[in-house]
N, CA and C atoms of all chains as a GROMACS GRO file, in nm:
protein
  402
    1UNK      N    1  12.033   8.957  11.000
    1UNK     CA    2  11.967   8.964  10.868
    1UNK      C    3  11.923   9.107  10.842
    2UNK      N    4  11.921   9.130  10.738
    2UNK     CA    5  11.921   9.292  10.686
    2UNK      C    6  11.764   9.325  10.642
    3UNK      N    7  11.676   9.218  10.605
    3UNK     CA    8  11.508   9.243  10.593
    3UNK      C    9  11.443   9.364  10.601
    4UNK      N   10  11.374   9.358  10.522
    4UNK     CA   11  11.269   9.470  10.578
    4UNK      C   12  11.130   9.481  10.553
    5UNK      N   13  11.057   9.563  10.646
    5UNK     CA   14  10.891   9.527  10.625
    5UNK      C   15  10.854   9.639  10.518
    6UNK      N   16  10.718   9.586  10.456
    6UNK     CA   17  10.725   9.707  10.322
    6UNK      C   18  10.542   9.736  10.353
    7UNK      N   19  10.584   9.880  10.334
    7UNK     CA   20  10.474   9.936  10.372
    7UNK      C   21  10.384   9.992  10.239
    8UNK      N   22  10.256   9.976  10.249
    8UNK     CA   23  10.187  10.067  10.073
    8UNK      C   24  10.121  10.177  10.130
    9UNK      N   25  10.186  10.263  10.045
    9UNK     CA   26  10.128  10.384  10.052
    9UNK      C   27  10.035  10.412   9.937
   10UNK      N   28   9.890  10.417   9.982
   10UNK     CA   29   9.755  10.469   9.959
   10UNK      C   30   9.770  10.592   9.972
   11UNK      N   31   9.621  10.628  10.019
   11UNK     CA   32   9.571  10.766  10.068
   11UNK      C   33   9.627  10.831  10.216
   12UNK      N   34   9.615  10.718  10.266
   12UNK     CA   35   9.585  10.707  10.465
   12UNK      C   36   9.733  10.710  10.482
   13UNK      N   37   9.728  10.611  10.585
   13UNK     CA   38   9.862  10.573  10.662
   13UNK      C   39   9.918  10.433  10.588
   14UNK      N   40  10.056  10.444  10.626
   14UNK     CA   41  10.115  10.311  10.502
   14UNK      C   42  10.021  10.242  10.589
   15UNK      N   43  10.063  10.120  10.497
   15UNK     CA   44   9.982   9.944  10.546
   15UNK      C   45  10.080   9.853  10.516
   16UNK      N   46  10.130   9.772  10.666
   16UNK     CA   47  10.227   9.683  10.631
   16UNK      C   48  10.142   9.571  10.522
   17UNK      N   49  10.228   9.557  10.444
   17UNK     CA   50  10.189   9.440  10.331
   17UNK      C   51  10.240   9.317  10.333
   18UNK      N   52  10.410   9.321  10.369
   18UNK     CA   53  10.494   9.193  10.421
   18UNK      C   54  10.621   9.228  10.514
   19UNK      N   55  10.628   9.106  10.554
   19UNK     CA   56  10.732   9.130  10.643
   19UNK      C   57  10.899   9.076  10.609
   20UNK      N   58  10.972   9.074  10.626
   20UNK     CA   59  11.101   9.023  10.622
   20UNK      C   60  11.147   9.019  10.476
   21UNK      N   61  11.086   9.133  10.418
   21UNK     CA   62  11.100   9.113  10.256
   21UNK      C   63  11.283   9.139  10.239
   22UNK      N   64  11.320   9.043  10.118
   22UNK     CA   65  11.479   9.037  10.084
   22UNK      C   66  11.465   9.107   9.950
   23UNK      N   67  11.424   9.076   9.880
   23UNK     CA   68  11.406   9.102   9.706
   23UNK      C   69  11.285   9.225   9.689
   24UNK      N   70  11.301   9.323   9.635
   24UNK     CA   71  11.169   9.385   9.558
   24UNK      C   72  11.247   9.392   9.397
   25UNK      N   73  11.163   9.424   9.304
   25UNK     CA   74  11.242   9.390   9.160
   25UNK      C   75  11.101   9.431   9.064
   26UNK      N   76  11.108   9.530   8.997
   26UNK     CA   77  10.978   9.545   8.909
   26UNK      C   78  10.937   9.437   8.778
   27UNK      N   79  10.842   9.406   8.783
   27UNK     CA   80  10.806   9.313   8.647
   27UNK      C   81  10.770   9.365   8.547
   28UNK      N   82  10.803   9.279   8.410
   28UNK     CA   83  10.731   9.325   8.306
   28UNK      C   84  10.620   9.357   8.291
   29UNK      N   85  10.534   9.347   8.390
   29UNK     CA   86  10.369   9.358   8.327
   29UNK      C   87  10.354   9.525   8.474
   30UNK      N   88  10.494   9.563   8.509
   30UNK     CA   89  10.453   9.677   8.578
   30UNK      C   90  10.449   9.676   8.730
   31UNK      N   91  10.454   9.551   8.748
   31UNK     CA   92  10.431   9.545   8.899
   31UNK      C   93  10.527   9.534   8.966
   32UNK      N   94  10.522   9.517   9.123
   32UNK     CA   95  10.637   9.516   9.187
   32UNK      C   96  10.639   9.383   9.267
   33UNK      N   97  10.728   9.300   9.227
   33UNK     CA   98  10.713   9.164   9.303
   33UNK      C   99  10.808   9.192   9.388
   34UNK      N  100  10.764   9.137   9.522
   34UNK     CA  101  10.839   9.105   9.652
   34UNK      C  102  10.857   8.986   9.692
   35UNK      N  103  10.981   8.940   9.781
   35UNK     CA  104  11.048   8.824   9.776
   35UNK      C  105  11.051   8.770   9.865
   36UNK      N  106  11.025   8.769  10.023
   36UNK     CA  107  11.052   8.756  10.160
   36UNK      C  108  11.152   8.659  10.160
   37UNK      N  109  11.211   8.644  10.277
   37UNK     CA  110  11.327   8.574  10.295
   37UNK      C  111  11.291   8.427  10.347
   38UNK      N  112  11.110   8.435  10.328
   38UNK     CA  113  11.062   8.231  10.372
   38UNK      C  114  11.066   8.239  10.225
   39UNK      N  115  11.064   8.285  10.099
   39UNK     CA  116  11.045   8.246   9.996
   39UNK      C  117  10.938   8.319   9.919
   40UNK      N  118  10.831   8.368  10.028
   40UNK     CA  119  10.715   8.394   9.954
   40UNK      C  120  10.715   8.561   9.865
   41UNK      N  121  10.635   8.514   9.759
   41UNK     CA  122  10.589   8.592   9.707
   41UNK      C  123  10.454   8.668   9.719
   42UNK      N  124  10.511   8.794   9.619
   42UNK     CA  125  10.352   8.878   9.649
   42UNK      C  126  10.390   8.986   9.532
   43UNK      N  127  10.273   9.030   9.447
   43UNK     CA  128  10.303   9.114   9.372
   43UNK      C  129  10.213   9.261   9.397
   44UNK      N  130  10.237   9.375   9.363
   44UNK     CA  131  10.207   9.478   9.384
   44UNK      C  132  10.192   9.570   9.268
   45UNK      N  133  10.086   9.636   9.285
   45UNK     CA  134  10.098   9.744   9.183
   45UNK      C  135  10.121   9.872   9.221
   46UNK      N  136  10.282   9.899   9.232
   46UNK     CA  137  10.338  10.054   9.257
   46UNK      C  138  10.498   9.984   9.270
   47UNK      N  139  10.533  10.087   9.303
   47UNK     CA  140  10.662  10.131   9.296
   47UNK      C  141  10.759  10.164   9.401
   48UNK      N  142  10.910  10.151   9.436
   48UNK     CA  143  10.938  10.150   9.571
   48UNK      C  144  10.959  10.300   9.527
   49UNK      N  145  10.942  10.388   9.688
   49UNK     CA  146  10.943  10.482   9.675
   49UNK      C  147  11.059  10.542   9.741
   50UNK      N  148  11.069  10.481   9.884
   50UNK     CA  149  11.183  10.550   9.967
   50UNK      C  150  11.199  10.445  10.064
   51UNK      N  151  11.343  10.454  10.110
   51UNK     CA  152  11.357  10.334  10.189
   51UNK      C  153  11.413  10.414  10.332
   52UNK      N  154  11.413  10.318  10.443
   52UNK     CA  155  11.428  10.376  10.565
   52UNK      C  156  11.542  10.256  10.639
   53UNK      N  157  11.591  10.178  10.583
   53UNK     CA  158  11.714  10.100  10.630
   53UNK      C  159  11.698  10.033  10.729
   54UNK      N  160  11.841  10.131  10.835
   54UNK     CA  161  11.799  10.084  10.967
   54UNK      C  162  11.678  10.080  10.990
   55UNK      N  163  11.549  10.137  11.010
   55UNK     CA  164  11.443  10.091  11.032
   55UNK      C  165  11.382  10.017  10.994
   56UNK      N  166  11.441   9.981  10.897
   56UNK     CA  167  11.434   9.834  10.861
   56UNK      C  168  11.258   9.853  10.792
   57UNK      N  169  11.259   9.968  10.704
   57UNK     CA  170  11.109  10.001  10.653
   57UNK      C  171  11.154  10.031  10.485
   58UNK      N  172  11.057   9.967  10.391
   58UNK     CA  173  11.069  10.031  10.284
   58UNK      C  174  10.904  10.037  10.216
   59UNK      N  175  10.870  10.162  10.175
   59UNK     CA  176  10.793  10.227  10.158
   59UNK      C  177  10.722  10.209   9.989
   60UNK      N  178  10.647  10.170   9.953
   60UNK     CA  179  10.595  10.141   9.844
   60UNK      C  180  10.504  10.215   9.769
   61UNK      N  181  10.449  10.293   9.694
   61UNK     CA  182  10.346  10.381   9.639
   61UNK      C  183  10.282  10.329   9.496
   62UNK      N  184  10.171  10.315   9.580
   62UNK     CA  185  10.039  10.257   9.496
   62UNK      C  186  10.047  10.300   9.345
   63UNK      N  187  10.049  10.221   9.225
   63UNK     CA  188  10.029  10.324   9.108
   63UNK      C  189   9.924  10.380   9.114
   64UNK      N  190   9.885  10.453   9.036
   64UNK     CA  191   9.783  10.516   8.998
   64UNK      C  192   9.678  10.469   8.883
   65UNK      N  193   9.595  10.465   8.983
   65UNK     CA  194   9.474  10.356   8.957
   65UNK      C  195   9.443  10.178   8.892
   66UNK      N  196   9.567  10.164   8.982
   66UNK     CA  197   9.571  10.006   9.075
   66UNK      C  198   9.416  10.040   9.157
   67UNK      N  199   9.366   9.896   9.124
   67UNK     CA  200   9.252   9.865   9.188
   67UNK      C  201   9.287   9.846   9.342
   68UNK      N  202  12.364   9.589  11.163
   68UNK     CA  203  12.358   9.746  11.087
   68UNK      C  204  12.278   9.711  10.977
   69UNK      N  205  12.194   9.750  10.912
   69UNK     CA  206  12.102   9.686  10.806
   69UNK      C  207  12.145   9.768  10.686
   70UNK      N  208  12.240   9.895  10.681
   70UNK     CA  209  12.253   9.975  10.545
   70UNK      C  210  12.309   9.872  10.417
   71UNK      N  211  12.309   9.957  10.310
   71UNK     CA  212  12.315   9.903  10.212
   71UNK      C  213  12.403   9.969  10.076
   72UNK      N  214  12.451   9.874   9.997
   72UNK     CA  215  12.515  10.006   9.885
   72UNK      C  216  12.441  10.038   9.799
   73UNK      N  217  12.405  10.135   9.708
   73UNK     CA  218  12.315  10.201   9.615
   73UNK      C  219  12.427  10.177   9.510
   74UNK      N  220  12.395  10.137   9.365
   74UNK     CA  221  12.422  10.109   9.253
   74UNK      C  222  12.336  10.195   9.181
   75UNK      N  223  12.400  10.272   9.074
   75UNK     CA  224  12.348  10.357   8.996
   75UNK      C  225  12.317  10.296   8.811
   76UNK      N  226  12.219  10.242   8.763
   76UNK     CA  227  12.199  10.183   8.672
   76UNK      C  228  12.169  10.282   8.534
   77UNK      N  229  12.294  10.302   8.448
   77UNK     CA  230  12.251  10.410   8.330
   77UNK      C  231  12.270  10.258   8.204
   78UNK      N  232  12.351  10.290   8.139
   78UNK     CA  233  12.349  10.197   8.017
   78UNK      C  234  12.413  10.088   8.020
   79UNK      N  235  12.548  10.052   8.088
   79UNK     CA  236  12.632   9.951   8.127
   79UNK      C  237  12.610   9.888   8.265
   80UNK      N  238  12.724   9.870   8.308
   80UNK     CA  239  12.721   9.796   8.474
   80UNK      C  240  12.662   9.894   8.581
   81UNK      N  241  12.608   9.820   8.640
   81UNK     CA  242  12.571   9.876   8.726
   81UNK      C  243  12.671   9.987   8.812
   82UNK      N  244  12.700  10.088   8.861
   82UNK     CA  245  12.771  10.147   8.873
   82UNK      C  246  12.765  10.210   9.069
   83UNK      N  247  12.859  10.183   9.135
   83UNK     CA  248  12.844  10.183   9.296
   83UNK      C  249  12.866  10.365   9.298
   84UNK      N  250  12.736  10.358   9.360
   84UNK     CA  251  12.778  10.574   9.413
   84UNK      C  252  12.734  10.603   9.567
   85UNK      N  253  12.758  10.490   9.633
   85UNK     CA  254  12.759  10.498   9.759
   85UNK      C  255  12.742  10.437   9.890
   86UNK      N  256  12.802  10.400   9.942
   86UNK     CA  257  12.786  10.296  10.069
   86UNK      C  258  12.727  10.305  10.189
   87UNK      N  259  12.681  10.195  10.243
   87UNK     CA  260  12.624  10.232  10.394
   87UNK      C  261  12.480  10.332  10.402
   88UNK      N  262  12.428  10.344  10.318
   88UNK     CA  263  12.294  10.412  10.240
   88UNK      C  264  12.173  10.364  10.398
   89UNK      N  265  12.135  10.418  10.407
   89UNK     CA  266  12.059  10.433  10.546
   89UNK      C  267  11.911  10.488  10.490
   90UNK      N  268  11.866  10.593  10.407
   90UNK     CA  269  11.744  10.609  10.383
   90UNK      C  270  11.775  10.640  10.208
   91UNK      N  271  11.686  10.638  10.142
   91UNK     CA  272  11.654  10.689  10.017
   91UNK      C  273  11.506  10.744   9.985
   92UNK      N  274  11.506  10.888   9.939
   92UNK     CA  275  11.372  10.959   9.962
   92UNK      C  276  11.349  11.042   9.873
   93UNK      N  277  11.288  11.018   9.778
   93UNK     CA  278  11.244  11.125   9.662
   93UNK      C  279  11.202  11.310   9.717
   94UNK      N  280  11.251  11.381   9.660
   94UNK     CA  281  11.265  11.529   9.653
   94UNK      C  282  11.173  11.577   9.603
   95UNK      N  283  11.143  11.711   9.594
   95UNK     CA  284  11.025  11.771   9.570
   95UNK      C  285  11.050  11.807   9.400
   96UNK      N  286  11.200  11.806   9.390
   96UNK     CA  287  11.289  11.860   9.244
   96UNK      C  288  11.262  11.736   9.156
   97UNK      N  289  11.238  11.608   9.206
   97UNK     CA  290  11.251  11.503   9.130
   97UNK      C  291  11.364  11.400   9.105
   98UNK      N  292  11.473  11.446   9.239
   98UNK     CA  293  11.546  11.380   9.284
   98UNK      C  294  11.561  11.268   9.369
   99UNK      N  295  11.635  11.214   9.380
   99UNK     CA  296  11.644  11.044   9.488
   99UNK      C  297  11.753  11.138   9.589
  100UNK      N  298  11.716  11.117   9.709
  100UNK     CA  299  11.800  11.217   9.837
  100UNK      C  300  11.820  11.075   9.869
  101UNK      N  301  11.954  11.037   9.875
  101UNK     CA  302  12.046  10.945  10.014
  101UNK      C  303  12.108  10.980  10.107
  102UNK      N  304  12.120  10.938  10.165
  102UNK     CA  305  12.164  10.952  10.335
  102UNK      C  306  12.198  10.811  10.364
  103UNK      N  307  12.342  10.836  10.430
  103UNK     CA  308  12.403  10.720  10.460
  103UNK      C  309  12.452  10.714  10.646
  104UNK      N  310  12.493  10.607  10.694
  104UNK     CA  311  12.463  10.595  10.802
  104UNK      C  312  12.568  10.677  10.888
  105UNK      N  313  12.635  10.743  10.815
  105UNK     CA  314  12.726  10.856  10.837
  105UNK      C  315  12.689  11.001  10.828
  106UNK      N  316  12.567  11.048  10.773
  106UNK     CA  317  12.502  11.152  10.765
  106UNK      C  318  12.527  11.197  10.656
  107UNK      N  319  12.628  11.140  10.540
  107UNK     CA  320  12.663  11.176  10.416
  107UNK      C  321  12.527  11.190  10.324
  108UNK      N  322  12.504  11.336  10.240
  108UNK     CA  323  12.406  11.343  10.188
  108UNK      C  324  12.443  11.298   9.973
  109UNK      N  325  12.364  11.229   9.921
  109UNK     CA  326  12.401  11.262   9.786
  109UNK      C  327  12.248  11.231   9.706
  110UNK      N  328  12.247  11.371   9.613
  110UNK     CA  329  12.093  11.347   9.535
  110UNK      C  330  12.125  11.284   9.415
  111UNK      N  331  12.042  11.236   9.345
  111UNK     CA  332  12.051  11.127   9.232
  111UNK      C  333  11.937  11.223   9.130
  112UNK      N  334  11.954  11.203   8.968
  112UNK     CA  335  11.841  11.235   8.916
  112UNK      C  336  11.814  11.083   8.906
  113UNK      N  337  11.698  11.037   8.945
  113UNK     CA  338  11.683  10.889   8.942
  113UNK      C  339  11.589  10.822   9.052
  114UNK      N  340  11.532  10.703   9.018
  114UNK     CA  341  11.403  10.625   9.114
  114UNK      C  342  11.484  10.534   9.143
  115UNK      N  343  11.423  10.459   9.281
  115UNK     CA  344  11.513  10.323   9.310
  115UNK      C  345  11.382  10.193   9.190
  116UNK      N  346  11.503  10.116   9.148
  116UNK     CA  347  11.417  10.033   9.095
  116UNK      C  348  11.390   9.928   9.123
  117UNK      N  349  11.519   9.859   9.229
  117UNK     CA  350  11.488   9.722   9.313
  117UNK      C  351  11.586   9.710   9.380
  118UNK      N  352  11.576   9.602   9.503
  118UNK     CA  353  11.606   9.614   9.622
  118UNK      C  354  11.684   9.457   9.579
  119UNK      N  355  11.816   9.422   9.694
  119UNK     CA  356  11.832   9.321   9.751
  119UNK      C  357  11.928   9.312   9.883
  120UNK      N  358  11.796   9.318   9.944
  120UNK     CA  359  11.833   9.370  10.116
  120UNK      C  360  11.954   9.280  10.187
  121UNK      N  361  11.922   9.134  10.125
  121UNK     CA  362  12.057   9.066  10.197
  121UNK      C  363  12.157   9.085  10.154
  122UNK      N  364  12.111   9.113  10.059
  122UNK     CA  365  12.256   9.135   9.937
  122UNK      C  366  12.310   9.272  10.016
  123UNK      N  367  12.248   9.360  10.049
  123UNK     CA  368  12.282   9.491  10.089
  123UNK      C  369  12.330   9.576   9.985
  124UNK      N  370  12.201   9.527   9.853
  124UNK     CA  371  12.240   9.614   9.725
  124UNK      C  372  12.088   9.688   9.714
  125UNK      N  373  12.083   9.797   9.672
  125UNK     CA  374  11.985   9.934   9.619
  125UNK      C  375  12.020   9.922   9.460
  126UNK      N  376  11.960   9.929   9.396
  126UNK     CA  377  11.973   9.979   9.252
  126UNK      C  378  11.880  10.115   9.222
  127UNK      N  379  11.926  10.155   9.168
  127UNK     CA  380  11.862  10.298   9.136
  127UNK      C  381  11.859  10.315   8.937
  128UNK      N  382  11.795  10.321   8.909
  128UNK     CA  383  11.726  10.375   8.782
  128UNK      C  384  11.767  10.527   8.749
  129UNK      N  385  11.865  10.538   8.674
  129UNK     CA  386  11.909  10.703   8.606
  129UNK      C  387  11.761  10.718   8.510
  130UNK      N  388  11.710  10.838   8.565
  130UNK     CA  389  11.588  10.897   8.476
  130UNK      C  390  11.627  10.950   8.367
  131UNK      N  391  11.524  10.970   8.285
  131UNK     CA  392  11.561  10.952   8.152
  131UNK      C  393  11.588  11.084   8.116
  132UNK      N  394  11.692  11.118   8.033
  132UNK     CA  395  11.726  11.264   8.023
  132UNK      C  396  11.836  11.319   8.124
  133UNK      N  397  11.877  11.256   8.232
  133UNK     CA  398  11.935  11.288   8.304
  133UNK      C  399  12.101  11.307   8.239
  134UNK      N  400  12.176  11.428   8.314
  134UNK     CA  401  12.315  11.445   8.242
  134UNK      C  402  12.399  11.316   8.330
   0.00000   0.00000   0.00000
């Protein structure tokens, strides 16, 4: 399986948010919904930023001034 | 192998500009830098806009203004 864990980038150091994510896909209202491969959802406010593949990491960045 | 193909999204179909895509990483110029699992480099004017990891598809967003 090709998955990957998605990390948010804040201020600090990323923060895993989910794991085994299949789908990221931006929504109309701005956000970034993620898809995992059990099904679940989760929505986010930012944007994918850079992905890392084989490492099986993709990197997410907080909008700007998301609570 | 977890890479993936990057699809380049301007006005029509989605459009394939590269295979086996291993990282994708925004530039200091305002570019999308890929790297594929071959060491092949190609910059994009453009953001990724959504992912489908099983799919082993990248979509990328042509920025606006871009030639």
């Amino acid at each position: 399986m090709c998955e990957a864990s998605a990390y948010l980038i804040t201020d600090g150091e990323p923060e895993l948010i989910m794991e085994a994510v299949d789908v990221a896909i931006p929504t109309e209202e701005g956000e970034l919904k993620l898809i995992n491969i059990f099904g679940e959802q989760r929505f986010i406010k930012g944007a994918i930023e850079s992905l890392s593949l084989v490492d099986h990491k993709i990197f997410i960045r907080e909008a700007a001034g998301a609570v």
